[in-house]
N, C-alpha and C positions, 0 to 999 in steps of 0.2 A: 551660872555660866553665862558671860558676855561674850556675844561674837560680835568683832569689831571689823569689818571688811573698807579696802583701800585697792581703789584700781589702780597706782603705783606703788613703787618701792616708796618713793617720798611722800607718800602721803601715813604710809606705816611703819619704817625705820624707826621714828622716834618713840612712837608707842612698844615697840619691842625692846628698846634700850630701855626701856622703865620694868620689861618683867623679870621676874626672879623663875626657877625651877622651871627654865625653860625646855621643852623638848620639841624638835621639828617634823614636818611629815609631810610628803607629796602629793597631793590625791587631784585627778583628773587635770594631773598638770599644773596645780598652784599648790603655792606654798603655806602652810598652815603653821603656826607657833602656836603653842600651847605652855600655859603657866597663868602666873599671876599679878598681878597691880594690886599691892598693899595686900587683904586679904582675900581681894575679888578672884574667881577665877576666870580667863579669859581665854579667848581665842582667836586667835586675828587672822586675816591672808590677804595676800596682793590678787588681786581674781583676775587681771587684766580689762582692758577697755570693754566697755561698750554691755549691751545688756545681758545678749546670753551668757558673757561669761561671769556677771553680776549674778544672775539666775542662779546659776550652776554651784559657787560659793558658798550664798545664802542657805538652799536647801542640803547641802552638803555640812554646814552648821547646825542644820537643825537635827537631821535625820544622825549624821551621824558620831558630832560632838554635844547632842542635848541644849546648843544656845537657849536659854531663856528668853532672850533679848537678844536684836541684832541691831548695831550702829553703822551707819555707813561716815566714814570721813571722806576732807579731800578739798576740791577747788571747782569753783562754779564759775559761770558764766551772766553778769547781772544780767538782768531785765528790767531793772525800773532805776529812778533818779534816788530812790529813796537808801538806797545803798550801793559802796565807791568799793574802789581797790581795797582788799585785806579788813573789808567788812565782815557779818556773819553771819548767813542764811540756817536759820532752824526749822527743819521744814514744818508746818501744819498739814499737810499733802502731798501726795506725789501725783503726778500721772505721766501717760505716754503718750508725747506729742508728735509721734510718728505712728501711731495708733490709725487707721482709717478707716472702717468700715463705712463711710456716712454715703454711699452708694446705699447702701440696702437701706437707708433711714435713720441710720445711727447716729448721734452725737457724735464729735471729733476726738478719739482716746478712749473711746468705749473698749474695753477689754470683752469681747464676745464671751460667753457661756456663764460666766457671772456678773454681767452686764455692769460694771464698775467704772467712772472713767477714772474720780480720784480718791487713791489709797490715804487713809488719814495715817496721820504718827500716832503715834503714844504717846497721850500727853502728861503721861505722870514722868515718864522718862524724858522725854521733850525737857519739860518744865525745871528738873533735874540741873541737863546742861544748861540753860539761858543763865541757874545760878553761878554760876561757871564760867561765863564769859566776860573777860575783863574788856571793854569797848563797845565800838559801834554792834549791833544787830537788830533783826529783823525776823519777825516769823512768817510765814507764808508760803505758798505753795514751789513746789520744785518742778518744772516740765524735764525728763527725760526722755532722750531718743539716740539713734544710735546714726550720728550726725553732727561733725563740731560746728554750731554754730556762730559764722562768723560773717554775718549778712546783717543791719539794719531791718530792713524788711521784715526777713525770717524773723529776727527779734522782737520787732513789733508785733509781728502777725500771732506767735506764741503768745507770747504777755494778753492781749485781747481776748481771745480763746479763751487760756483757762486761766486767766486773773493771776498767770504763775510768775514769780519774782527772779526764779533764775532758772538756768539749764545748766543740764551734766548730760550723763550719758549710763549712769548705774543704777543711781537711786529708785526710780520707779518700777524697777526691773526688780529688787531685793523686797519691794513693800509690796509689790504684788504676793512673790514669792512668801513671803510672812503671813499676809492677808489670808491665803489658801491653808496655811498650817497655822491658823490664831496664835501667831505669837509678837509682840509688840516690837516694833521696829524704830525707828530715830535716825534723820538726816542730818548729817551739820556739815554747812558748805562754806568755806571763807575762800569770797571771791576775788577771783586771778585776773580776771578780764574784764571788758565791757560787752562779749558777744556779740560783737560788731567789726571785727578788722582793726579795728582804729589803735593806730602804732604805738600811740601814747597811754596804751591801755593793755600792754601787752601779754599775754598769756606765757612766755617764754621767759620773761622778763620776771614778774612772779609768783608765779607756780609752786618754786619752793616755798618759799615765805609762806607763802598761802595754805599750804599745805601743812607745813611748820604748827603754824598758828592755832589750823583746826583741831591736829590728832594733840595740841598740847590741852584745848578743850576737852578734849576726852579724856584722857591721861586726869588730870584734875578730877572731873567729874566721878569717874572708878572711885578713886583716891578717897573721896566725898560718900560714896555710895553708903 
């Protein structure tokens, strides 16, 4: 069982038009589909924005759909020159760049009590999708926080920290959650923005596309498994 998680509808729409023996179900407020892609069996939901409610999906897949595996799709926000609009970020790590304990001593994204800052992927699953990507990508680390960022600065100041390539707002919140219950997790982000404001890099503008693009990486990849 794969569970596939998508903080929009468009980022998971199109992975649900591909399953068969679909059946639906509400739990803690998101929508869960359950069926298959080819012979795989699957399970996907829209979680909504931002961590906790990444959290809450994830372990919600594991505990109570058996996920083997959990994939996050969707649209990121670059951070380096090394990849442009409707590029494709896989992630190698996660972390949380709104993490702070460094008052007491800590590193910046230290996750207190298992002292973690960054969540690695899976890299047999990782490895999986990259064969799967028709175009630009990149592997590297993902910063999550619950914060759109849309500042220079901010952007800079991330990337330097933790060497990470782009930001979302889920990701590191589902590999933490995985991390806790050892089960292998997989980012793939095709980027919507420059995470910078900048109008000619618009996040509104494509989002969809962007989104389109990533869950059709997945989609393949099952297909593939």
């Amino acid at each position: 069982m794969i569970g596939i998680i998508g903080a929009m509808d468009i980022e998971i729409e199109r992975i649900n038009a591909e399953m068969t023996e679909k059946r639906e179900e509400t739990v803690s407020g998101a929508l869960y589909t359950i069926g298959k892609i080819g012979s795989t069996e699957v399970v996907t939901a829209i979680c909504g924005i931002g961590k906790v409610f990444a959290a809450i999906c994830a372990q919600t897949m594991i505990i109570k759909y058996g996920a083997d595996a959990i994939i996050n799709t969707g649209v990121a926000g670059t951070l380096t020159d090394k990849i442009g609009i409707m590029g494709i970020v896989v992630a190698s790590g996660l972390v949380q760049h709104d993490m702070d304990t460094t008052y007491f001593g800590d590193p910046k994204g230290m996750i207190s009590g298992i002292n973690v800052v960054e969540f690695k992927a899976d890299e047999v699953l990782s490895e999986k999708v990259c064969k799967n990507i028709d175009g630009d990508y990149i592997r590297g680390i993902i910063a999550s926080g619950d914060v759109f960022i849309a500042d220079e600065e901010k952007k800079k100041e991330i990337a330097q920290i933790f060497n990470a390539v782009a930001c979302e707002m889920e990701g590191g919140a589902i590999a933490h959650v995985c991390h806790v219950n050892n089960t292998p997790v997989c980012v793939v982000r095709s980027i919507s923005d420059g995470a910078n404001g900048d109008k000619e890099m618009s996040y509104e503008e494509f989002r969809e596309e962007a989104a389109a693009k990533s869950a059709q990486i997945i989609i393949n990849t099952i297909r593939n498994l």
